[in-house]
C-alpha positions as CSV (number, residue, x, y, z in Angstrom):
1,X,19.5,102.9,122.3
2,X,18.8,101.5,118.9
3,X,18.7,103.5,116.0
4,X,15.3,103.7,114.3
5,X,14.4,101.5,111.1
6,X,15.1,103.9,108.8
7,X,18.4,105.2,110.3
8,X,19.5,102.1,110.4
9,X,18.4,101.2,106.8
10,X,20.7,104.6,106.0
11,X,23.6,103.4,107.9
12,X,23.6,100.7,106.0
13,X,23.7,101.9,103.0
14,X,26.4,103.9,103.9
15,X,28.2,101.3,104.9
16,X,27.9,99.3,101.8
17,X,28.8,102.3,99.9
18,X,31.9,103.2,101.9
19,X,33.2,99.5,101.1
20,X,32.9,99.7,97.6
21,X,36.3,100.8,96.1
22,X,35.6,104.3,95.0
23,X,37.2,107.7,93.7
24,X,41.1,107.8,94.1
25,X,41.3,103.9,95.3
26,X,39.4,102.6,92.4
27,X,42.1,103.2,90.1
28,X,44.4,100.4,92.7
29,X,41.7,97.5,92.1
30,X,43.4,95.5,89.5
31,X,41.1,92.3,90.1
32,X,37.5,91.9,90.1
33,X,37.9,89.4,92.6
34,X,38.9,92.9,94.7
35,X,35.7,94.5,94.3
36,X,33.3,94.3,97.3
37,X,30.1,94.0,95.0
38,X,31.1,90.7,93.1
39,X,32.8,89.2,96.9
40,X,29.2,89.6,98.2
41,X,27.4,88.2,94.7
42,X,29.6,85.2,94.8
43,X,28.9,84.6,98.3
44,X,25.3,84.7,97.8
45,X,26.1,82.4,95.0
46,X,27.7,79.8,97.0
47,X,24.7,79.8,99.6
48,X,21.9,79.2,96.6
49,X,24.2,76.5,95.4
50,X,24.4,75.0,98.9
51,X,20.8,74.9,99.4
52,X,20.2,73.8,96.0
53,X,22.1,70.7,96.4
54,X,20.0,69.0,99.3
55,X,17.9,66.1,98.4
56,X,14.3,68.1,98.8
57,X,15.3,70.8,96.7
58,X,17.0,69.1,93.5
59,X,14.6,67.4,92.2
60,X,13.2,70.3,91.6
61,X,14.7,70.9,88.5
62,X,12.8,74.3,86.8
63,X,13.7,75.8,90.5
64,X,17.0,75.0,90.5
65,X,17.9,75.9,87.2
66,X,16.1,79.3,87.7
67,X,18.0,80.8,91.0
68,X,21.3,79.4,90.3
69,X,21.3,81.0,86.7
70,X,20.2,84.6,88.5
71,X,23.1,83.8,91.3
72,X,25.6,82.7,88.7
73,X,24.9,85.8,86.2
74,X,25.5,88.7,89.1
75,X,29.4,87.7,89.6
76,X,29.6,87.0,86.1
77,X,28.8,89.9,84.8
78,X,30.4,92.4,87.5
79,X,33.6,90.0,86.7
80,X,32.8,90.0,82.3
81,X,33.3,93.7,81.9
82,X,36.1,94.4,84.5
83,X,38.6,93.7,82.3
84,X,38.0,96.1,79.4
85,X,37.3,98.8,81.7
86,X,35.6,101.8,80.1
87,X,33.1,103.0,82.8
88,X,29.7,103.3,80.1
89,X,30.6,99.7,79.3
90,X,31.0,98.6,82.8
91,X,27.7,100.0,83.9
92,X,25.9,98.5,81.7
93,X,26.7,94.7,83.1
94,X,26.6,95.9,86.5
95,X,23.3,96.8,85.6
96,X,22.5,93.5,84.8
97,X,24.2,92.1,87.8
98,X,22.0,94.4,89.5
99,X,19.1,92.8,87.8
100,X,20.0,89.1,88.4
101,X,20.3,90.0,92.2
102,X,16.5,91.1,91.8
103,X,15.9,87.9,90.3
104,X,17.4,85.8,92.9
105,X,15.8,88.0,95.5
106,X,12.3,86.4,93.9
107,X,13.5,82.8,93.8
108,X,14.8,83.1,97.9
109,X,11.4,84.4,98.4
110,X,10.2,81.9,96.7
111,X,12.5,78.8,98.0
112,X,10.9,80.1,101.5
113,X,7.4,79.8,100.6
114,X,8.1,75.9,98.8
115,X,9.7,75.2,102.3
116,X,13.1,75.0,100.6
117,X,14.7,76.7,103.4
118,X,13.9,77.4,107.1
119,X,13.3,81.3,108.2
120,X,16.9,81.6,109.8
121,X,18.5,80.2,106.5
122,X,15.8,83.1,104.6
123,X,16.8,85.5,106.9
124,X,20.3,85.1,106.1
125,X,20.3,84.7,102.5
126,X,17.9,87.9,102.0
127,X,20.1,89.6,104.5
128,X,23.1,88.7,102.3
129,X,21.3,89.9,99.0
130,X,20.4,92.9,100.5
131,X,24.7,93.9,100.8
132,X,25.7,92.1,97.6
133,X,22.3,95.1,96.0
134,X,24.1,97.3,97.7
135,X,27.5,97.2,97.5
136,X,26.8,96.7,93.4
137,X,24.4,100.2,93.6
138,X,27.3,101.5,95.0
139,X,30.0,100.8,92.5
140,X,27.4,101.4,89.5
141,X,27.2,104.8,91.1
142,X,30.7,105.2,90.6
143,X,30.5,103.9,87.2
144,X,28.0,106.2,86.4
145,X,29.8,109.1,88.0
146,X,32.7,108.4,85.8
147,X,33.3,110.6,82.6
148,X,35.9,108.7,81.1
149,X,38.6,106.3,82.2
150,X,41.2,107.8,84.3
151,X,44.3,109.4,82.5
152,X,46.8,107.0,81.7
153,X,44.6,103.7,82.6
154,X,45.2,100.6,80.8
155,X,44.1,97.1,82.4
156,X,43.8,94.6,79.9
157,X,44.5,95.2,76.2
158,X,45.0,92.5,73.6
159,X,47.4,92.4,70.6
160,X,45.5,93.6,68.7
161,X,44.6,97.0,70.4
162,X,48.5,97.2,71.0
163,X,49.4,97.2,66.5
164,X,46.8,99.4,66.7
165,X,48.1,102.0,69.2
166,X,49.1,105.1,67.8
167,X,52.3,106.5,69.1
168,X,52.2,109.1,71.8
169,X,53.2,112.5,70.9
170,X,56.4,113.4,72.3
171,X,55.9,116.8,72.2
């Protein structure tokens, strides 16, 4: 028996959620590239720029510039912060990666109803966007849930953050 609509919408959610790198195993992701929500942005990236390329599509030029900005900006930004992780910081461009997947949401819809692409190449790419808005809810949850940055974290830190350290107390 299949599960009902909105079971199934749950599941998935839960799914998505239990993908995304979160509590104790967060503190191992030490690439963005490792994160669930930008692997699922990029990939919807790759599939606007594939359709984007064919001869029908390219000429239109406002269209094209409009959905692969709002694909490009979602990895971008989930990958911009990641390495000067403080969670408040983070957040807030995963909250624009958030956004930009809304925005490309629009222009699929859109490319569908210009006859851009066919229902099963729709389905697919909305069915796509639906886990890459998902799996990025998920980690902005986290984000969110996040007081601080765990004890003892450092990920990237330039030179001058380093002369600036002050020295820990030994006592």
């Amino acid at each position: 028996m299949r599960p009902s609509e909105g079971v199934q919408e749950e599941l998935e959610r839960f799914r998505a959620a239990r993908a995304v790198l979160v509590s104790e195993n967060m503190a191992s992701v030490d690439r963005f590239e490792d994160l669930v929500a930008w692997q699922l942005s990029e990939q919807l990236r790759e599939a606007v720029f594939e359709f984007t390329a064919r001869d029908g599509v390219k000429r239109d030029f406002d269209f094209c510039d409009d959905i692969r900005r709002s694909a490009r900006s979602a990895p971008a930004n989930i990958a911009e912060k990641f390495g000067y992780y403080t969670p408040t910081q983070n957040a807030r461009y995963v909250t624009i990666a958030r956004a930009s997947l809304q925005e490309t949401l629009n222009h699929v819809l859109d490319a569908a109803q210009r006859g851009y692409i066919n229902g099963d190449e729709r389905n697919a790419i909305l069915r796509l966007n639906k886990r890459a808005l998902g799996a990025t809810g998920s980690y902005l949850s986290y984000l969110k849930s996040c007081k601080q940055a765990p004890p003892g974290w450092s990920r990237t830190r330039n030179k001058d953050q380093e002369d600036n350290q002050e020295p820990e107390n030994p006592t």
